[in-house]
Every structure is written in C-alpha cells, then in structure tokens.
N, C-alpha and C positions, 0 to 999 in steps of 0.2 A: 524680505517677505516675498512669496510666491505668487506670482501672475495667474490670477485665474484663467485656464484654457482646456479646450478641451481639444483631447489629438484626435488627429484622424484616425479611422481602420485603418492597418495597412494592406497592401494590395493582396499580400497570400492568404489574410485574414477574409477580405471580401468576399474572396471564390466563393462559398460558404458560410460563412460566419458562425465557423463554427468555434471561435474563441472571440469575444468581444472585444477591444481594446480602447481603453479610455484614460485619459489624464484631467486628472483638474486639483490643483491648490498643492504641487507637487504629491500628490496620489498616484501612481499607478494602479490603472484596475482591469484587472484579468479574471473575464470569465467563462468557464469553459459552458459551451451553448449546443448542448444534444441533450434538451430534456426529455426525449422519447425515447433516448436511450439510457437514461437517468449518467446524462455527459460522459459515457466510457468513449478512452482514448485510442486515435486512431494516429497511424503517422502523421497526418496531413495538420492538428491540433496540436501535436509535438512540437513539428516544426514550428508553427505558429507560435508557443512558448518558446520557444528558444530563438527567433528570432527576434519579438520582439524584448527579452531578458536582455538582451547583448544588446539593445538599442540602449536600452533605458540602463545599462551597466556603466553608461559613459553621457548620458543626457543630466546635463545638471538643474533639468529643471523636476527630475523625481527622485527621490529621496527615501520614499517608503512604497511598497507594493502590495498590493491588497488584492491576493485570490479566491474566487469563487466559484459556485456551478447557477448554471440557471434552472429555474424549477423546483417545486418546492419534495420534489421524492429525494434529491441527494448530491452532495458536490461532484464525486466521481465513483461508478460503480464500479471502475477498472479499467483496465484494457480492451482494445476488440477481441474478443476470443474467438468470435465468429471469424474474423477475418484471419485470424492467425492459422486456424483452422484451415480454412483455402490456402493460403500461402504453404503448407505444411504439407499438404494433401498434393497438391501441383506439382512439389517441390519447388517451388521459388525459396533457395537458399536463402540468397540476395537480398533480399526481402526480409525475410525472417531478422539477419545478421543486423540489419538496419534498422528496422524497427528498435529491437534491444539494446542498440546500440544508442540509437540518437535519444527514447527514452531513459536510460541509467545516464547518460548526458543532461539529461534537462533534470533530475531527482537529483543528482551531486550540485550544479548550478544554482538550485534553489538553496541546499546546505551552504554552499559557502558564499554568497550571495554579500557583498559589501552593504547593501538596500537590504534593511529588514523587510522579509517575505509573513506577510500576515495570515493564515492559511483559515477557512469557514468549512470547516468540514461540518455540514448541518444535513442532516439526514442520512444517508448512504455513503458510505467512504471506505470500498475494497479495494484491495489491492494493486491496481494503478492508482487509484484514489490516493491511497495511504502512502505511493512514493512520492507524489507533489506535496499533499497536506503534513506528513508527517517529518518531515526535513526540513521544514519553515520553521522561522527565527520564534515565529508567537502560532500557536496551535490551538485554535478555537472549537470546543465543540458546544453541540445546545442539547439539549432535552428531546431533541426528534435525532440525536448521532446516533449511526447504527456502525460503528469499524469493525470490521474482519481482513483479514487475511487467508482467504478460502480456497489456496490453493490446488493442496491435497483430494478437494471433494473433485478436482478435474486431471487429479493421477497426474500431477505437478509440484514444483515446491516453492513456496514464498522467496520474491525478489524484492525487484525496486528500493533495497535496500533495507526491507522487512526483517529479514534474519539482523540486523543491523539490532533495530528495533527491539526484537523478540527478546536478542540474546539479551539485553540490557534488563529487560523488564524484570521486576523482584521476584527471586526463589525463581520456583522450574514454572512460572505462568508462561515464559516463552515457546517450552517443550509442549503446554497444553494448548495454548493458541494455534500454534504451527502446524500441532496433528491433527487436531479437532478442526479449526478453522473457524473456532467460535466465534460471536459475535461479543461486542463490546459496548456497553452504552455510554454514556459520559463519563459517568464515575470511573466507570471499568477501565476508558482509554486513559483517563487522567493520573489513576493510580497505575496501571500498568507503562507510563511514559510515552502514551502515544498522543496526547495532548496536555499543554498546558493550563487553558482556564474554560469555566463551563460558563457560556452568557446565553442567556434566555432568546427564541428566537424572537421576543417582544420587545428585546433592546436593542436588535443586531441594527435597526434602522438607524439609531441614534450613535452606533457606536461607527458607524459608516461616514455618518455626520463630522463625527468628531474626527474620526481619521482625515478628513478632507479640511478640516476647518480650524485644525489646531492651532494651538496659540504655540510659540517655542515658549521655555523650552522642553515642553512636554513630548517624553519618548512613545513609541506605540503601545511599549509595555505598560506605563503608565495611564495613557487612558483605558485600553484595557481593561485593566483594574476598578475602572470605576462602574465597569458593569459585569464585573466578573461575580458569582456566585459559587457557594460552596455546593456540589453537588451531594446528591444524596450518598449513604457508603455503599462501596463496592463490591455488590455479588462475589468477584474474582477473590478482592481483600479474607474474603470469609470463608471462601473455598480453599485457601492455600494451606489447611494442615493435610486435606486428603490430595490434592495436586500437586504438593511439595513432594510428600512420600511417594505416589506412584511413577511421578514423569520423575525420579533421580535415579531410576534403575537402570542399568544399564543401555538395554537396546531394547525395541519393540516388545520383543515377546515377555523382556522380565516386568514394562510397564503395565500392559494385558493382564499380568497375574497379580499385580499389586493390586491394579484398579478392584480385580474382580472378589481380593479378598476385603477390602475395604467397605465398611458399616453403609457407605452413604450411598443411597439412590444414587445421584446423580455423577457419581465414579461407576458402577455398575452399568450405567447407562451409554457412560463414554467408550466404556469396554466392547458394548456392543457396536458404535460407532465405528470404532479403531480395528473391529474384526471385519469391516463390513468394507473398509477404504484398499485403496492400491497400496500394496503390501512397498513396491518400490518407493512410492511416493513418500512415506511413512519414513521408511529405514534410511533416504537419503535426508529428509527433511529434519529429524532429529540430529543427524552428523552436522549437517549446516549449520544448526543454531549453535549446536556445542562447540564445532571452527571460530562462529563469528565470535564467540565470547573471547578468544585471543586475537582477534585482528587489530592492526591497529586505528582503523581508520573505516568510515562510512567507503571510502574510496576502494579501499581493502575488498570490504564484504561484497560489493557491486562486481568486482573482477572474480568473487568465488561463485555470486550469483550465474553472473555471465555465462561463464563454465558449465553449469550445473542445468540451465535453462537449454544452452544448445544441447546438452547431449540429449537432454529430453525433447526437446522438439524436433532431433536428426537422428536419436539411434533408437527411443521406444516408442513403443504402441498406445503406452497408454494416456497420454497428454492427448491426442488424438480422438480419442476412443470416449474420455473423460469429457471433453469437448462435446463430441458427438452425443450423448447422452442425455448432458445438463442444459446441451444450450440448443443442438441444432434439431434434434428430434425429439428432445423433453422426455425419453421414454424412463427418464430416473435409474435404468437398471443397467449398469458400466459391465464389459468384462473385461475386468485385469487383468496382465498377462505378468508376472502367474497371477492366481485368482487367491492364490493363499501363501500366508506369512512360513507356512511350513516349508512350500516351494522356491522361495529367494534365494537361488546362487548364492554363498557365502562372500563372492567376489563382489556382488553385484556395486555396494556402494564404494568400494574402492575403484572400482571402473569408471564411476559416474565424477568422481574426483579427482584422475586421473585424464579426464577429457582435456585436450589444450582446444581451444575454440580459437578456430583461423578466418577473419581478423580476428587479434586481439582486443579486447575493447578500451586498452588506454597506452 
C-alpha cells in the first residue's frame, strides 16, 4: 500500500510554476500552469516535464501519472509560436535546435513511459498539446475537446509526432486533418485514434479521486472505464465517402479537383481552404503523412518531423510569415511565398526531405 505524501515542487518548477508537480497515493500529477496562454509550451515547461519524468521513471513510490492543464479554456494550445518566431527572426539557431529537440524528447518519453501516462486533454489540445496528450498510455477527452493539428494555417507542417497519428487515422482522414487543420471534438478524436475514452467534465473530479485512491488490483484503464461514455458519432465518420475520394489523389492539385467536383458543401468549402493555404506547407505536409504510413516507429516519424521542421524554420519564409500573421499582428492575411500552388518548384518537396538537420535529433 502506498504512503500517502505529497512531493514537493521542484526547484526548476518554482521559477515560475509553470508546470505544477505533485504526488500523493503513488499518483504522479502533472500540470501544465499558463492558463492565459490556454498552457502553450515553452522550453522552460519542457524541461520541467522531463525532468521530473526521469525522477518519477525510477521513484518507486509512483506508479501511474496523471497529466493536465490548468484552467478551464484547454490542456495545451501548443507550442510558443510567438517565441519561435523571435528565435527564428534573430536567428538563434541554438535555440530553435533545442527547443525541438528536448520537446520530440519529452512526446517519445511519454510513448514509451514504463508508468502509464494518463493524458486530460479537456478543452483545447493543438499541436504541442497533441504531442504530450496523444502519445499517453490512456487518452482522455470530454465534451468541451477541441484537437487540431493546425499547422498548415502557419505555412508549417504537423510534428510532435502528429504525422505519426494522422498517418494511422481510418481512410485518408489523416490527409484531410493535416491540410485542413480541422478541428476535432470527441467523437472525431476517438474515432480518428487521437483519444481513447470520452468522460464527461462532471466526472473528471471523481475520476481524479479514483486515480489517487485505488484499491489494487485495479489498472488506470480500468477505472477509466467506469466513467467512460460512449460519445456522440463522428462528424469525420460520415464525412469519409467524400474525404476518402478527394484526399487519395495524388498530390494537391488532383485533391483541389476532386474536392471541387464533389456534391457536398462542405468538400467545396475545403477547396476553397486549400486554395487559400501555403502552397509549400500543403505539398510537404501530404508527403509526411504518406512517409509516416511506412515508418516503423513513433520514433521514426519524430526523426522525419525533425528534418521537415528545420528546414522550415532555417530555409522558408513562410513559417515566419504564417507566424507573423496569425499570432503576432492578427492581420489574418499571410503572403506565401509562392502565393499559388501553380508556382511550386517541382523540386520544392523533395528539397524539404532531403534536408539533414545538424544536430541530429536521436
């Protein structure tokens, strides 16, 4: 039986507190604490995951791990984009290299984690979000989940292991997440493999409870269960005869002419999305998914991420630009370089898959 205790913060945690840390009843509880930024991940949080992961890897008094966000808008909206932005713009290589680096570090960490990693992705969960929450052992969403993978809309391409994700997800819903950068609600994440079980945010208290208070020899999956609910069905589920056929054609522009001849509003709609997005962003980000579908390994896809991330943040303009747009001046209106799918170098995504990124990241 487990000594009830509660650990201290540790010291790199204090600075800030901006990841909480607590133990009690062999519970590890981690939770990431920037609700005005709805918790997007900064190096200094990173680290804080990952050091205390590697405490509690080898502490035999916790056993399971239970992560969260504080505040009730979202677990994790992502990464600092704003800050990548500065780093980028400076050039502080160093920085950049490290950041992606000690992050794809802590999203593989959580995957292979001996201590089941219990993830509450409750509200908001993009993509930083989705590389902690979506690589944990049990994948909780509720009725207020909002998951995306929004790369694209910042002339980027899904990492932290997303392509990982995408590729796995039924029929070509990975090819339409990826470009689109749609949103997901519970149903959506559950049927497309980005979560396991949907609990209502009215039981999360008790299921907190129970996580701290279990009796052996009940697994985490197991209680779980006992307040898991069937969600409603999946928008995504019903969308998949027109998203199946559009996103299998070859490359961007054959998916644009399928969308646009297809019956249904809402493929006519994404047509105009996809004309509207960074033509680079698009053409590498569908090659990704369709690589990751051969890797063999979570570990795999994070080394092709890696790759794919520096060259966009060291040789184009438009991760920058995407940046600048959506987040630092809000003016909504990105210029792409090129500005149109007509324009792309025929080389362009063989260049961007061709990149070796020096360090390596494993």
């Amino acid at each position: 039986m487990h000594a009830q205790r509660t650990e201290d913060v540790s010291a790199s945690d204090a600075a800030d507190d901006s990841v909480l840390v607590r133990g009690r009843g062999g519970l590890g509880h981690l939770t990431l604490n920037r609700p005005r930024a709805i918790n997007a991940l900064d190096l200094e949080m990173i680290r804080a995951l990952n050091l205390t992961l590697d405490r509690w890897e080898h502490d035999t008094d916790v056993d399971v791990i239970l992560l969260d966000g504080a505040g009730d808008r979202g677990f994790c909206a992502g990464g600092d984009v704003r800050a990548l932005h500065e780093m980028v713009t400076a050039g502080r290589v160093d920085e950049v290299h490290a950041f992606f680096r000690e992050e794809y570090a802590l999203d593989h960490r959580i995957a292979i984690s001996r201590k089941p990693v219990v993830a509450i992705a409750d509200g908001v969960c993009m993509g930083g979000g989705i590389g902690l929450a979506g690589h944990a052992a049990i994948r909780i969403v509720t009725e207020r989940s909002r998951l995306a993978m929004p790369e694209t809309r910042i002339g980027f391409t899904p990492d932290v292991g997303g392509s990982w994700l995408l590729a796995r997800a039924p029929g070509r819903l990975g090819e339409y997440l990826a470009l689109t950068g749609g949103t997901m609600d519970a149903a959506d994440a559950v049927y497309a493999g980005f979560a396991d079980h949907m609990v209502p945010t009215a039981h999360l208290e008790a299921l907190y409870e129970a996580l701290e208070n279990r009796a052996d020899p009940s697994s985490p999956t197991e209680l779980v269960l006992l307040f898991d609910e069937t969600p409603e069905p999946s928008r995504l589920e019903a969308a998949r005869a027109w998203v199946d056929d559009a996103f299998a054609a070859d490359d961007v522009f054959g998916i644009l002419e399928r969308l646009r001849r297809r019956p249904e509003a809402e493929a006519r709609e994404t047509a105009e999305l996809l004309a509207s997005s960074a033509p680079t962003a698009l053409a590498v980000t569908l090659e990704a998914v369709r690589r990751a579908r051969a890797l063999p390994s979570l570990r795999a896809a994070l080394a092709q991420e890696y790759g794919l991330v520096l060259w966009f943040a060291l040789t184009q303009p438009d991760l920058v630009e995407g940046i600048r747009a959506q987040v630092v001046d809000k003016d909504r209106s990105p210029s792409w370089t090129p500005a149109r799918l007509e324009d792309l170098p025929p080389e362009r995504v063989a260049e961007a898959f061709a990149f070796t990124p020096e360090p390596a990241l494993w």
